[in-house]
SERORO-175605 format. One record per atom (N, C-alpha, C, CB): y negated, x negated, z; residue in one letter. Coordinates in steps of 0.05 Angstrom, whole numbers, padded with zeros to 5 digits. Glycine has a CB too. Layout:
N
NODE     py     px     pz lumvex
NODE      Y      X      Z      A
...
//
This chain:
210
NODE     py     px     pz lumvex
NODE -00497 -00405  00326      X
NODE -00472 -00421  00326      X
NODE -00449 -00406  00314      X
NODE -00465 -00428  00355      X
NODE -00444 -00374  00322      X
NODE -00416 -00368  00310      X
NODE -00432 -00373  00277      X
NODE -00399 -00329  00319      X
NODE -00453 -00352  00273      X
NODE -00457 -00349  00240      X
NODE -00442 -00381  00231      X
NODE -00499 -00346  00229      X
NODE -00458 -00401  00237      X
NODE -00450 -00432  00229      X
NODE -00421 -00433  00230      X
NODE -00463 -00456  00249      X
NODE -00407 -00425  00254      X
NODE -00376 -00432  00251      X
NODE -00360 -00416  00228      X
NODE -00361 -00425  00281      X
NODE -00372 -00393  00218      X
NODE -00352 -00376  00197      X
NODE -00364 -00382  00177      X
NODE -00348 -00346  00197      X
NODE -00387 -00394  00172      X
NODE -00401 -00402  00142      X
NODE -00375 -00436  00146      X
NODE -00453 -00409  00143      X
NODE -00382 -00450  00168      X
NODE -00360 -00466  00160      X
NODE -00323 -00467  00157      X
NODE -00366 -00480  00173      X
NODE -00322 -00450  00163      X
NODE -00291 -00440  00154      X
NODE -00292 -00434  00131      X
NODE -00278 -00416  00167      X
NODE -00303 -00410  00115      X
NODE -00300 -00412  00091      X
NODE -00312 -00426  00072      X
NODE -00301 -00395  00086      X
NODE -00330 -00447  00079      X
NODE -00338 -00466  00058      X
NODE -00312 -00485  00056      X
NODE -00368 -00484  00066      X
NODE -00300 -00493  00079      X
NODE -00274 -00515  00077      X
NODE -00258 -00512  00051      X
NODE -00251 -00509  00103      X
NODE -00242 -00483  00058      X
NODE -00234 -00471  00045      X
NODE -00233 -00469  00017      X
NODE -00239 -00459  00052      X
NODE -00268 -00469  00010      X
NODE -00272 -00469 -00023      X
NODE -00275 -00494 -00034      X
NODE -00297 -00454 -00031      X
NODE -00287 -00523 -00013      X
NODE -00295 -00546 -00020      X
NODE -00261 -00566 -00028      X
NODE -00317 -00558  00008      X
NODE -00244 -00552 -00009      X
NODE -00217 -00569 -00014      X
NODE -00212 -00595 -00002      X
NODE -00215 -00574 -00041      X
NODE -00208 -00618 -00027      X
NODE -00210 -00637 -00014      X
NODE -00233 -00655 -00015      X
NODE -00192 -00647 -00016      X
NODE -00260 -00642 -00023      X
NODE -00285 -00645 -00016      X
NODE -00299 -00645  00003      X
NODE -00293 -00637 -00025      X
NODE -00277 -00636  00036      X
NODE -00282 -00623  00052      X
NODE -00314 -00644  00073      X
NODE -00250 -00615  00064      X
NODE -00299 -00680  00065      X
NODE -00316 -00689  00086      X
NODE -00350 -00695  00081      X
NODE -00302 -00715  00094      X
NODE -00344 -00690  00042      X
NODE -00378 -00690  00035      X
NODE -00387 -00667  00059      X
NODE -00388 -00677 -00005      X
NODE -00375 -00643  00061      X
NODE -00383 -00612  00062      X
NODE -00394 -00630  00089      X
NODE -00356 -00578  00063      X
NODE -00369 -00643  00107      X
NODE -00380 -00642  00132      X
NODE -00409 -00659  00137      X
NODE -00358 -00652  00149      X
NODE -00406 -00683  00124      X
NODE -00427 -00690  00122      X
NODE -00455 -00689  00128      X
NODE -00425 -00688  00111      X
NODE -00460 -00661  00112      X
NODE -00481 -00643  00103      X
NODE -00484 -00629  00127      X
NODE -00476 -00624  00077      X
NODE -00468 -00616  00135      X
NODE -00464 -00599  00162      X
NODE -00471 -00611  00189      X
NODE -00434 -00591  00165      X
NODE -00464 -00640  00182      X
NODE -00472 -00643  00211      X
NODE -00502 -00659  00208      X
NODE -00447 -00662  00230      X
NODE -00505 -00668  00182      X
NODE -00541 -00670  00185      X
NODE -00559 -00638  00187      X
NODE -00555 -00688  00150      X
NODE -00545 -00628  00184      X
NODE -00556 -00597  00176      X
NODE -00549 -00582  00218      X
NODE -00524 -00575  00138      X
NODE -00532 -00588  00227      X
NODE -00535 -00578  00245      X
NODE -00556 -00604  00272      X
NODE -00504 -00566  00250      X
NODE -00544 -00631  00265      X
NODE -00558 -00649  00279      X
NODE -00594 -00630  00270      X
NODE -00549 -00688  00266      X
NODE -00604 -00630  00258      X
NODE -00635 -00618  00256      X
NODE -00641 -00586  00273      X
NODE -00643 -00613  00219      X
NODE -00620 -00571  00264      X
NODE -00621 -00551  00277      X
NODE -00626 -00560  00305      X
NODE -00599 -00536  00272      X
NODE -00606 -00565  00319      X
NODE -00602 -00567  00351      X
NODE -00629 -00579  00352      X
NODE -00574 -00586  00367      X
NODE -00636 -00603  00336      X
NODE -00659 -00620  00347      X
NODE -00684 -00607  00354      X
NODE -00666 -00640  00329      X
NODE -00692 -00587  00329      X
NODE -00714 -00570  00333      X
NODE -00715 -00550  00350      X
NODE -00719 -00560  00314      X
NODE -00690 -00538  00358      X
NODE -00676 -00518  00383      X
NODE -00695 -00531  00408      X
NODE -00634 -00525  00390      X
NODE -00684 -00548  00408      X
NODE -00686 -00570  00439      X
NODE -00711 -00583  00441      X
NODE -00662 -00598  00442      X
NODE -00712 -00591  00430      X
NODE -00745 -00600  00426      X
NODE -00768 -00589  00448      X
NODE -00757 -00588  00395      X
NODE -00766 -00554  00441      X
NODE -00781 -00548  00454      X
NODE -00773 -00543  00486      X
NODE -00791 -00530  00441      X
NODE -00754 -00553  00490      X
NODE -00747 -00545  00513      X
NODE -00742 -00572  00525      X
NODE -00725 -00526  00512      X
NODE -00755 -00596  00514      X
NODE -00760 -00622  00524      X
NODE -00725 -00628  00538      X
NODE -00791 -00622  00550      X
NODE -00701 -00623  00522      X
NODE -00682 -00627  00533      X
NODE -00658 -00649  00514      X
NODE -00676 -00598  00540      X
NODE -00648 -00669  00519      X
NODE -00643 -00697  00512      X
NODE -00627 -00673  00479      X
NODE -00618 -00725  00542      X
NODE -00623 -00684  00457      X
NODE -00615 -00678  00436      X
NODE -00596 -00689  00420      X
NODE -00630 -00676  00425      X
NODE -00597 -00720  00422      X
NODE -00574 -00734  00413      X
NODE -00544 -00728  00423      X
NODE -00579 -00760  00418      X
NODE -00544 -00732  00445      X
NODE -00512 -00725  00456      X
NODE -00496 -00690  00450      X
NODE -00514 -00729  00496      X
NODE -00526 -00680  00456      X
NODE -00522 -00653  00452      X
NODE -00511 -00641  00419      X
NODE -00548 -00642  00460      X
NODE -00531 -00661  00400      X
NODE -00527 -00655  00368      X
NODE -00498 -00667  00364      X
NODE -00552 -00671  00346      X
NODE -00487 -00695  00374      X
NODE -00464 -00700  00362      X
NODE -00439 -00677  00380      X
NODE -00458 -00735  00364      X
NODE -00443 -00668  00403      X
NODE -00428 -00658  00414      X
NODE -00418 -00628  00390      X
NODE -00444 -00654  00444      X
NODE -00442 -00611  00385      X
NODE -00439 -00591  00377      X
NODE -00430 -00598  00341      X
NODE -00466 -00574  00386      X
NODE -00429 -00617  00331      X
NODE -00430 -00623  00306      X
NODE -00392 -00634  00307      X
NODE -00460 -00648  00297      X
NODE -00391 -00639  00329      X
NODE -00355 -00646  00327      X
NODE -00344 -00613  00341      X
NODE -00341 -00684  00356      X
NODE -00346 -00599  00347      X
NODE -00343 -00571  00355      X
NODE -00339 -00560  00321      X
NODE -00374 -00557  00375      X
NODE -00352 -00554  00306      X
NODE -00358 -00543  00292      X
NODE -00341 -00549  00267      X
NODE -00380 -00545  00294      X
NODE -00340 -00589  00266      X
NODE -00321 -00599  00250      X
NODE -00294 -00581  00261      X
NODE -00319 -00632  00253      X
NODE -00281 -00593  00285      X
NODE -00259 -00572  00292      X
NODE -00251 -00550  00286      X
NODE -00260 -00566  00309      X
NODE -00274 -00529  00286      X
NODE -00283 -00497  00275      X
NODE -00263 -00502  00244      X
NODE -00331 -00490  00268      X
NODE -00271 -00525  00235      X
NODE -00279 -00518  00203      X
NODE -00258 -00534  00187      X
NODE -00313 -00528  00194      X
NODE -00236 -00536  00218      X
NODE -00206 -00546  00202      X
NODE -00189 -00536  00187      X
NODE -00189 -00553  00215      X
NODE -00181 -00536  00155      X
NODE -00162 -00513  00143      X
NODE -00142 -00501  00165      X
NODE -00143 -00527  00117      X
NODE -00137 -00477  00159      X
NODE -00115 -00456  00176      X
NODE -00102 -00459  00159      X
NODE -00117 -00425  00185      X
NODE -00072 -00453  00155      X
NODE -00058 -00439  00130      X
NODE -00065 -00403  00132      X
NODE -00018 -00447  00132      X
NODE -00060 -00398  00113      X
NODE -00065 -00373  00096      X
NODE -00031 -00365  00098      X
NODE -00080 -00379  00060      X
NODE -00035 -00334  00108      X
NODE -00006 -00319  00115      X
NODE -00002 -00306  00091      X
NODE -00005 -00298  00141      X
NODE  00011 -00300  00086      X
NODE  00039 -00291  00059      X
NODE  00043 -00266  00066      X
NODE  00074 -00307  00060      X
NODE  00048 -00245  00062      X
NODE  00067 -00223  00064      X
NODE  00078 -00214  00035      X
NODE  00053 -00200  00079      X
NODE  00096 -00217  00037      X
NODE  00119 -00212  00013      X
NODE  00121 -00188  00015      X
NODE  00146 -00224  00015      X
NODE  00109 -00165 -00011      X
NODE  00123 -00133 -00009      X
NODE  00160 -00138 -00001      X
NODE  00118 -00112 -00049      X
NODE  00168 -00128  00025      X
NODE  00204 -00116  00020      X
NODE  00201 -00087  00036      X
NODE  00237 -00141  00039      X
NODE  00217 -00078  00032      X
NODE  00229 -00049  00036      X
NODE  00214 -00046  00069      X
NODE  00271 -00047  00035      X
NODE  00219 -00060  00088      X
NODE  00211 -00052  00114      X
NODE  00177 -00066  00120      X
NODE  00236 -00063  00135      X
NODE  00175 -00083  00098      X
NODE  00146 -00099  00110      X
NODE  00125 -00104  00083      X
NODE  00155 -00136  00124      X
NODE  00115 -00078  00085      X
NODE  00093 -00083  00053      X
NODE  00060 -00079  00070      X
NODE  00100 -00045  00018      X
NODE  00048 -00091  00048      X
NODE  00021 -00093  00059      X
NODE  00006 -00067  00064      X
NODE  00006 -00109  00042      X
NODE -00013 -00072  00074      X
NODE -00019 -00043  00090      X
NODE -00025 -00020  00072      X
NODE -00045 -00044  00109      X
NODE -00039 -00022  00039      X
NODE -00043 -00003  00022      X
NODE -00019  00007  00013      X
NODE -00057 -00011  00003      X
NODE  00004 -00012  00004      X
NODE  00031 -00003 -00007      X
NODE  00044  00011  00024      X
NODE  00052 -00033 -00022      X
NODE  00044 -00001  00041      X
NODE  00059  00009  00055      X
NODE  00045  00043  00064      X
NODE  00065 -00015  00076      X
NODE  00015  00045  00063      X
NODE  00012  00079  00069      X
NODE  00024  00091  00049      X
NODE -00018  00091  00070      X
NODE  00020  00075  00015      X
NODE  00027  00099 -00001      X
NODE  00060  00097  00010      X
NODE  00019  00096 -00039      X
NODE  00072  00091  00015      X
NODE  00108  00092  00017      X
NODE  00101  00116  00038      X
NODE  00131  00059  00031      X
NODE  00092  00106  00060      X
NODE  00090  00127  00071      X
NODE  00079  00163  00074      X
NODE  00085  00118  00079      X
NODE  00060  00162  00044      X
NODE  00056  00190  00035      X
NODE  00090  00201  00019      X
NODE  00024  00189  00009      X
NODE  00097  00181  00002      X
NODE  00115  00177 -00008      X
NODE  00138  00203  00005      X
NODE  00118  00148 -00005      X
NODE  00145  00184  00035      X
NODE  00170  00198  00053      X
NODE  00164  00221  00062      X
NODE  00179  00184  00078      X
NODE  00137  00222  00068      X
NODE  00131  00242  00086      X
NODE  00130  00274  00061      X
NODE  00096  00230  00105      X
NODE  00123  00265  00038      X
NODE  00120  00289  00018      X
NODE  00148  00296  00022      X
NODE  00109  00282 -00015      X
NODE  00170  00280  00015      X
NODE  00198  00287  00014      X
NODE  00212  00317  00039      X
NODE  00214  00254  00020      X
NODE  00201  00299  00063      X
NODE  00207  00312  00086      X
NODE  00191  00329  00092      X
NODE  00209  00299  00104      X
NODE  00175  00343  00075      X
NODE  00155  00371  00079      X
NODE  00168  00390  00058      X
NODE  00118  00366  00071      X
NODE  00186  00379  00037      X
NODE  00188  00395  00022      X
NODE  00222  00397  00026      X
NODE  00174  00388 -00005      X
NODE  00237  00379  00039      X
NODE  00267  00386  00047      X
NODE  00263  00403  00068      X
NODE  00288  00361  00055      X
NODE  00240  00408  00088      X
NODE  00233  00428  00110      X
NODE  00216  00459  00099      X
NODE  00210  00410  00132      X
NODE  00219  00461  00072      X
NODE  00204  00479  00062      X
NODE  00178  00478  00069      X
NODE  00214  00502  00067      X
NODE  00159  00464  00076      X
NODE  00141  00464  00083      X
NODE  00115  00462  00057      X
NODE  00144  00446  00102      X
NODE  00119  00483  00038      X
NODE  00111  00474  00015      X
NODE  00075  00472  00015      X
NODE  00126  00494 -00007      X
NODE  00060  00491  00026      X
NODE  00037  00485  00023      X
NODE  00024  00459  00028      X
NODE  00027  00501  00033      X
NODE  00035  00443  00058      X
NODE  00027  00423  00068      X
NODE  00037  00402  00045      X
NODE  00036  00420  00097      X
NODE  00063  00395  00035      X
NODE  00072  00377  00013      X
NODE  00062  00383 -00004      X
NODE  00097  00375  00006      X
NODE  00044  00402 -00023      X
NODE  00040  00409 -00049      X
NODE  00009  00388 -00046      X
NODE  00038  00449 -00056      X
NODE -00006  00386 -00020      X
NODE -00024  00371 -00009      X
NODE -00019  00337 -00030      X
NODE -00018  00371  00028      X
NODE -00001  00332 -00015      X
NODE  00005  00302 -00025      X
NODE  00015  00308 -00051      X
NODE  00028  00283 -00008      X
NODE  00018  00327 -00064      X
NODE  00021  00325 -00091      X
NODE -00004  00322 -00116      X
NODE  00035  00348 -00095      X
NODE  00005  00304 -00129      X
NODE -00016  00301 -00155      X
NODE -00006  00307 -00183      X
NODE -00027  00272 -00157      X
NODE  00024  00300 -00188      X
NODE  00018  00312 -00219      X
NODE  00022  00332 -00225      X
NODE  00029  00303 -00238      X
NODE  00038  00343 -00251      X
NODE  00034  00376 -00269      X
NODE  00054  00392 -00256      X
NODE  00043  00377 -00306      X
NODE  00035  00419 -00260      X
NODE  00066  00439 -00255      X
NODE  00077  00460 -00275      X
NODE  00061  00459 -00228      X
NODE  00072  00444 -00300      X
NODE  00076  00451 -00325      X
NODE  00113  00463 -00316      X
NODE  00069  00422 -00350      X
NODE  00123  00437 -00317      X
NODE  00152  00446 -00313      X
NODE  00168  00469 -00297      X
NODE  00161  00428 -00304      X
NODE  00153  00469 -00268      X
NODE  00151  00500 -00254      X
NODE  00140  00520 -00266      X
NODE  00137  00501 -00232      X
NODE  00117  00517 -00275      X
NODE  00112  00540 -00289      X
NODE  00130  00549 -00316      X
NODE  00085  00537 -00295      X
NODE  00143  00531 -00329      X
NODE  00159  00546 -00349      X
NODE  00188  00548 -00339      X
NODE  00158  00531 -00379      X
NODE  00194  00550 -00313      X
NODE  00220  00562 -00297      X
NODE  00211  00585 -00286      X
NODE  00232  00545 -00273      X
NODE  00185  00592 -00279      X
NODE  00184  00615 -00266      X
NODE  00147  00623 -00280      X
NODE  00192  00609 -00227      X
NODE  00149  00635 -00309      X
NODE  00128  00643 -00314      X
NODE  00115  00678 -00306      X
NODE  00131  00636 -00339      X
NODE  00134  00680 -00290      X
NODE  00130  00711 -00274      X
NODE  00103  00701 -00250      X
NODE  00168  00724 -00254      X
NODE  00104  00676 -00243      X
NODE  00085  00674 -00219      X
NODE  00050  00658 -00232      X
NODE  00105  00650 -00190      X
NODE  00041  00676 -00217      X
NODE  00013  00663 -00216      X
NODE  00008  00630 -00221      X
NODE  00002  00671 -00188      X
NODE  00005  00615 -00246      X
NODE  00004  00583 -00236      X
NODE -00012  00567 -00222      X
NODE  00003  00571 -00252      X
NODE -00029  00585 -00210      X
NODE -00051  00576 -00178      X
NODE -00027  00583 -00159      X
NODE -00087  00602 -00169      X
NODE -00019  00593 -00159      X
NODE  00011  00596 -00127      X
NODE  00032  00576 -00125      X
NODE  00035  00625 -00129      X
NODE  00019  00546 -00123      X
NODE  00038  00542 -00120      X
NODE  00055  00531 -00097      X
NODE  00037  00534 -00134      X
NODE  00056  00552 -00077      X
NODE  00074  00549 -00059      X
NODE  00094  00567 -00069      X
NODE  00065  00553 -00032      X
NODE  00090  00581 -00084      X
NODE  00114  00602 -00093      X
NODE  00132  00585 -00117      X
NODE  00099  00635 -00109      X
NODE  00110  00571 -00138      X
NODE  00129  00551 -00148      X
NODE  00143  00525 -00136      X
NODE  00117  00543 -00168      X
NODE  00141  00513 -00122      X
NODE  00161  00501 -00103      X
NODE  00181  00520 -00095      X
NODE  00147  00490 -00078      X
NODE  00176  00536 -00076      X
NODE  00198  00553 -00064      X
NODE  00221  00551 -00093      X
NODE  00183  00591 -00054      X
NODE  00208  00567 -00108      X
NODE  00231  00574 -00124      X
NODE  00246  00547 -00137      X
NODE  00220  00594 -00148      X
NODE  00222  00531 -00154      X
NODE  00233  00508 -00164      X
NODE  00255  00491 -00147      X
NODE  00211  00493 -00169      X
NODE  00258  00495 -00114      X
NODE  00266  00475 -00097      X
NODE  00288  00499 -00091      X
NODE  00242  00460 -00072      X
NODE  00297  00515 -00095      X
NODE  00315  00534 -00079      X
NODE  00332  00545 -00100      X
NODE  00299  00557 -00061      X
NODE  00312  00555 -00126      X
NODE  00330  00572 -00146      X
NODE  00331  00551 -00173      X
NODE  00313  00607 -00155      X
NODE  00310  00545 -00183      X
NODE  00304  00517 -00199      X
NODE  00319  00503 -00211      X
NODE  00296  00499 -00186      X
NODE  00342  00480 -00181      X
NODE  00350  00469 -00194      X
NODE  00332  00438 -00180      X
NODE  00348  00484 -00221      X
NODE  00309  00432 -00177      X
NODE  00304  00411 -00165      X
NODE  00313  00402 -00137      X
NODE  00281  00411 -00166      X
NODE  00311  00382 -00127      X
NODE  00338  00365 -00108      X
NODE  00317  00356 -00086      X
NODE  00360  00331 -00127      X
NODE  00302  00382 -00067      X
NODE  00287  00375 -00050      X
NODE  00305  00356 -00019      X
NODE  00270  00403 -00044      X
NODE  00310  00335 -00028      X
NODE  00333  00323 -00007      X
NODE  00306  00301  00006      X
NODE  00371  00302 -00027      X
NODE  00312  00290  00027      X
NODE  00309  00276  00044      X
NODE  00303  00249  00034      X
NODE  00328  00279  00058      X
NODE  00289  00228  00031      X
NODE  00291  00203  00024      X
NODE  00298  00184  00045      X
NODE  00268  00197  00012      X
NODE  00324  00165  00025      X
NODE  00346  00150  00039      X
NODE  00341  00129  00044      X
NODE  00368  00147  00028      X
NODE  00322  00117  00016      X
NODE  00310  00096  00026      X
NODE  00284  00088  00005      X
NODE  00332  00073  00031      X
NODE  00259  00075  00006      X
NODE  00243  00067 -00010      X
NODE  00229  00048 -00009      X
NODE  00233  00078 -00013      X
NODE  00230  00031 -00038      X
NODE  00233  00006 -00036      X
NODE  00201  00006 -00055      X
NODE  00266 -00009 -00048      X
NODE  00192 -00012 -00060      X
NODE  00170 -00022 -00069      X
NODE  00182 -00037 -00098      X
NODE  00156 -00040 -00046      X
NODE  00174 -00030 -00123      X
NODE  00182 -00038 -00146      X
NODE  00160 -00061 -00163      X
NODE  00186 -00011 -00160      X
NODE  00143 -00041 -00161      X
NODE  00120 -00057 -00172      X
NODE  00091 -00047 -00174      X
NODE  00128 -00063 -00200      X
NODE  00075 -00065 -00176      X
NODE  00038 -00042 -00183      X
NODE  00035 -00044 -00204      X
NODE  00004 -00052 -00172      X
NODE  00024 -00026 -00212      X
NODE  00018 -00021 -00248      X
NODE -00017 -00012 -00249      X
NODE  00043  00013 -00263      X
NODE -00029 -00036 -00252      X
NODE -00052 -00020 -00238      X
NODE -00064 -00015 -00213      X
NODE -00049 -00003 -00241      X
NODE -00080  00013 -00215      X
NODE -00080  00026 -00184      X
NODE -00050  00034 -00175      X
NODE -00101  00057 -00183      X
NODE -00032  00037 -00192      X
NODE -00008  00054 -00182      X
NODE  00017  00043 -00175      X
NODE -00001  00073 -00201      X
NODE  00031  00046 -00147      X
NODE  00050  00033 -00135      X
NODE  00066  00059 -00148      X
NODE  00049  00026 -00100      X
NODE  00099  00036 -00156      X
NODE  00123  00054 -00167      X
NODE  00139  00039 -00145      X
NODE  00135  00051 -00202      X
NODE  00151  00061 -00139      X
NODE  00175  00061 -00115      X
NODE  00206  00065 -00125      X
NODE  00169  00088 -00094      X
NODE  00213  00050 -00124      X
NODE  00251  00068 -00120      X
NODE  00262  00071 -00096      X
NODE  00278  00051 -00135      X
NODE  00273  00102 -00107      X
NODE  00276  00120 -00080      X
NODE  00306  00131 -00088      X
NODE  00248  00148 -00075      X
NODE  00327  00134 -00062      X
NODE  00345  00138 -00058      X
NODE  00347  00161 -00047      X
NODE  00353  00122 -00049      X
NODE  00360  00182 -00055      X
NODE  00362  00202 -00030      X
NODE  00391  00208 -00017      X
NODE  00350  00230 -00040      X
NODE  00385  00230  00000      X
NODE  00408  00236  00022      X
NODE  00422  00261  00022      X
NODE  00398  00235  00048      X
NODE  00444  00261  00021      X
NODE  00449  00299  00009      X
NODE  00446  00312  00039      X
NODE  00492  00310 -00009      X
NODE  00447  00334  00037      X
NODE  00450  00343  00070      X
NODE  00468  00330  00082      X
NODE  00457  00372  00077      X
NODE  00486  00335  00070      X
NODE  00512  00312  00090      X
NODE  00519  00286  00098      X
NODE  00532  00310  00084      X
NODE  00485  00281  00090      X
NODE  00493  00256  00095      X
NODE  00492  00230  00075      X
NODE  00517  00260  00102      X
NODE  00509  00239  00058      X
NODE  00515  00218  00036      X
NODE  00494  00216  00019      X
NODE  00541  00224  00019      X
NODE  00503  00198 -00008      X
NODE  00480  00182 -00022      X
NODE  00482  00217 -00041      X
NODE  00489  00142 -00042      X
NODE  00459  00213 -00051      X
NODE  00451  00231 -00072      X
NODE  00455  00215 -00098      X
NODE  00422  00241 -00069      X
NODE  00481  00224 -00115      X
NODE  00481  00212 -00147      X
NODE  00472  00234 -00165      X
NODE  00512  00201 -00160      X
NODE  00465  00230 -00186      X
NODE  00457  00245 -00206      X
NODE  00474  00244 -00220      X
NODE  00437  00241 -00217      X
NODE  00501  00262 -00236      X
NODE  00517  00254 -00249      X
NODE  00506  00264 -00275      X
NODE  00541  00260 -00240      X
NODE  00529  00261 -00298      X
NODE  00518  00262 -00319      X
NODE  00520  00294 -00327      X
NODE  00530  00241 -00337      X
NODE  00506  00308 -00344      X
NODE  00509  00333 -00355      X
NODE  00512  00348 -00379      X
NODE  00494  00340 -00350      X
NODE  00503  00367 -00378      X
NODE  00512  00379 -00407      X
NODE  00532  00380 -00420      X
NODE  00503  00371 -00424      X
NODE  00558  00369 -00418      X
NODE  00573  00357 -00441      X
NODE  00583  00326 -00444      X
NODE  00556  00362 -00464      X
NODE  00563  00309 -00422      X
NODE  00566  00290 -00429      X
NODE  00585  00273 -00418      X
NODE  00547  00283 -00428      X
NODE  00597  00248 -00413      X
NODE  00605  00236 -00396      X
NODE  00592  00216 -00385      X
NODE  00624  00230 -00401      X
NODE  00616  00206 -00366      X
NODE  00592  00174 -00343      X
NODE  00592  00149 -00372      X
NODE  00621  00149 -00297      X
NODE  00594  00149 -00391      X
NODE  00590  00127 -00415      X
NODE  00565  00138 -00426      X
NODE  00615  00125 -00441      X
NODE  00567  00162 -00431      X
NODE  00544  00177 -00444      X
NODE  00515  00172 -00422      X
NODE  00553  00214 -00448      X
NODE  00527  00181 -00406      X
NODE  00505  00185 -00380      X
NODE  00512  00171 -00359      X
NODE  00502  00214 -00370      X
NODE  00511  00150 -00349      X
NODE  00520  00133 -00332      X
NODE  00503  00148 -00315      X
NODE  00519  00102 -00336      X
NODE  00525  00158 -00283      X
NODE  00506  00167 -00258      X
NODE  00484  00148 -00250      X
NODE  00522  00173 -00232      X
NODE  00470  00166 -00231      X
NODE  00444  00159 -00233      X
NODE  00432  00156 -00196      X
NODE  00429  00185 -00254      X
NODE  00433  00134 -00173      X
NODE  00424  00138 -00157      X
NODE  00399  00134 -00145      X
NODE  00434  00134 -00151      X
NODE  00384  00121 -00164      X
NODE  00357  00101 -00148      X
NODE  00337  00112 -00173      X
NODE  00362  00055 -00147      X
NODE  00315  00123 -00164      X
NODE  00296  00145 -00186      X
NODE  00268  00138 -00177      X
NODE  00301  00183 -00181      X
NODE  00257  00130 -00198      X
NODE  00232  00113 -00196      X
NODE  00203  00141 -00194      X
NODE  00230  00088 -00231      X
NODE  00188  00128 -00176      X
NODE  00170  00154 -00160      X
NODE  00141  00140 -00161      X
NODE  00180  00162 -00121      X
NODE  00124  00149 -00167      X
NODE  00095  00135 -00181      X
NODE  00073  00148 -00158      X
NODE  00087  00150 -00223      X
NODE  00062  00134 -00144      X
NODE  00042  00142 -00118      X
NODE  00010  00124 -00125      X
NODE  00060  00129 -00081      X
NODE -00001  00147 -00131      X
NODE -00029  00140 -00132      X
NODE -00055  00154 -00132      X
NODE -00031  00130 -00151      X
NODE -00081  00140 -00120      X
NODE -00105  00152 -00105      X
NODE -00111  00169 -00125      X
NODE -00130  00133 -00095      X
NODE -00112  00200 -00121      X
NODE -00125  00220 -00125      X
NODE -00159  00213 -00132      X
NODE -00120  00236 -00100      X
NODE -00178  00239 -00139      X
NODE -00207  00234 -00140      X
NODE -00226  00237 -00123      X
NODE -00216  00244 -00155      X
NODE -00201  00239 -00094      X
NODE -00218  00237 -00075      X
NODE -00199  00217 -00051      X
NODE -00228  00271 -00065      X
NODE -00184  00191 -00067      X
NODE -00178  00166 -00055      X
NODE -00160  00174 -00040      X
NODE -00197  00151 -00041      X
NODE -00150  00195 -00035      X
NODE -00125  00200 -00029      X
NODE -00102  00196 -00044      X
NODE -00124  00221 -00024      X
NODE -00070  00180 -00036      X
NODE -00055  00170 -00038      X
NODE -00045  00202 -00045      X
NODE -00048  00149 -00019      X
NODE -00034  00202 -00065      X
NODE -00011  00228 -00087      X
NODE  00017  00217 -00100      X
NODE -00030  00239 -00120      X
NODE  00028  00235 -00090      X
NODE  00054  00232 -00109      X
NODE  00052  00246 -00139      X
NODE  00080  00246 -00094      X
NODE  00060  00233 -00157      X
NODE  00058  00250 -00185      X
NODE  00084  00255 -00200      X
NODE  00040  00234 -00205      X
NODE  00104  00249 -00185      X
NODE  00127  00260 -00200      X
NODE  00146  00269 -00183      X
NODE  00139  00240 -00217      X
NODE  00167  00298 -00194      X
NODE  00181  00323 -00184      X
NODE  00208  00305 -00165      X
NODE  00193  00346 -00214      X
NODE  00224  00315 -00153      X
NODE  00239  00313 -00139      X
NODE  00255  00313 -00160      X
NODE  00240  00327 -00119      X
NODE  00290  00300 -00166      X
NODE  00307  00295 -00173      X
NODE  00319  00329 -00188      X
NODE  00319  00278 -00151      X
NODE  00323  00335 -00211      X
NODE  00332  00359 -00223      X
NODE  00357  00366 -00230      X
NODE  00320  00362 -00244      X
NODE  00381  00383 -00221      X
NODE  00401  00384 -00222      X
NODE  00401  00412 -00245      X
NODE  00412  00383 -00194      X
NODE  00412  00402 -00267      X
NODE  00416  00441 -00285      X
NODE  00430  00458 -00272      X
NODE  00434  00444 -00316      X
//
């Protein structure tokens, strides 16, 4: 009986508004079942077949189908772990906690390594340290992260951060330039995706201040 009730849920489903041929079929198809059931058990079959054949119709009434809309506080359960490798990398590496964050890390450390080509480029808890302390990268806290889009396997996030004090983290403009040249910069797009062993990675550096 259940097998029958979930084969008839999702046949509904696919038949549409073909639904009452489907039933049709179903209930000559279960009217025989029960009959041969019972049979041997010399026990009455008619009342019993239409009984279980309107049960089953019931079973096999469309549901609606639930929605979840990716937003900032309510994404579906794959986007919402990667957000959550996402925060949690941030807050291992604003806690210095670099070996455990270098974990959730996936892309290059080309760029560390040509800030600090004095260190071993297998160490890299020593390139964090430095990159995040002497560097110049903006190991801050994430303020907030929003869900942008999938590209693919890969969820892109925009992410806000928090200075220690509190406030928003802007990126102003540098070098020489001005806010026309370089319009500041608060919301910095962050690319999270399964590693080769299906683990959820971050692949791009924390925010870079010269």
């Amino acid at each position: 009986m259940m097998a029958m009730a979930k084969f008839c849920y999702y046949g509904v489903h696919k038949v549409g508004w073909n639904r009452l041929i489907f039933y049709y079929v179903l209930y000559h198809e279960c009217s025989t079942k029960t009959a041969e059931r019972h049979s041997q058990m010399k026990f009455p079959i008619q009342h019993t077949s239409i009984f279980l054949s309107i049960i089953l119709l019931i079973s096999c009434a469309p549901r609606p189908l639930a929605t979840t809309e990716p937003t900032p506080t309510s994404l579906p359960s794959t986007a919402s772990e990667a957000q959550e490798v996402l925060i949690t990398f941030f807050q291992l590496m604003n806690s210095k906690n670099y070996a455990v964050g270098d974990v959730l890390y996936g892309g290059n450390y080309e760029t560390m390594q040509s800030w600090n080509p004095d260190v071993d480029p297998s160490d890299h808890v020593t390139l964090w340290s430095k990159a995040c302390e002497q560097n110049g990268l903006q190991c801050l806290l994430a303020r907030t992260v929003t869900l942008k889009e999938l590209q693919g396997d890969t969820f892109v996030f925009q992410v806000e951060f928090s200075n220690p004090d509190g406030s928003l983290f802007v990126l102003g403009p540098c070098c020489g330039a001005n806010e026309n040249e370089m319009p500041p910069v608060s919301k910095f797009e962050y690319q999270v995706t399964r590693n080769s062993n299906g683990k959820f990675v971050v692949m791009d550096l924390p925010p870079y201040v010269p």
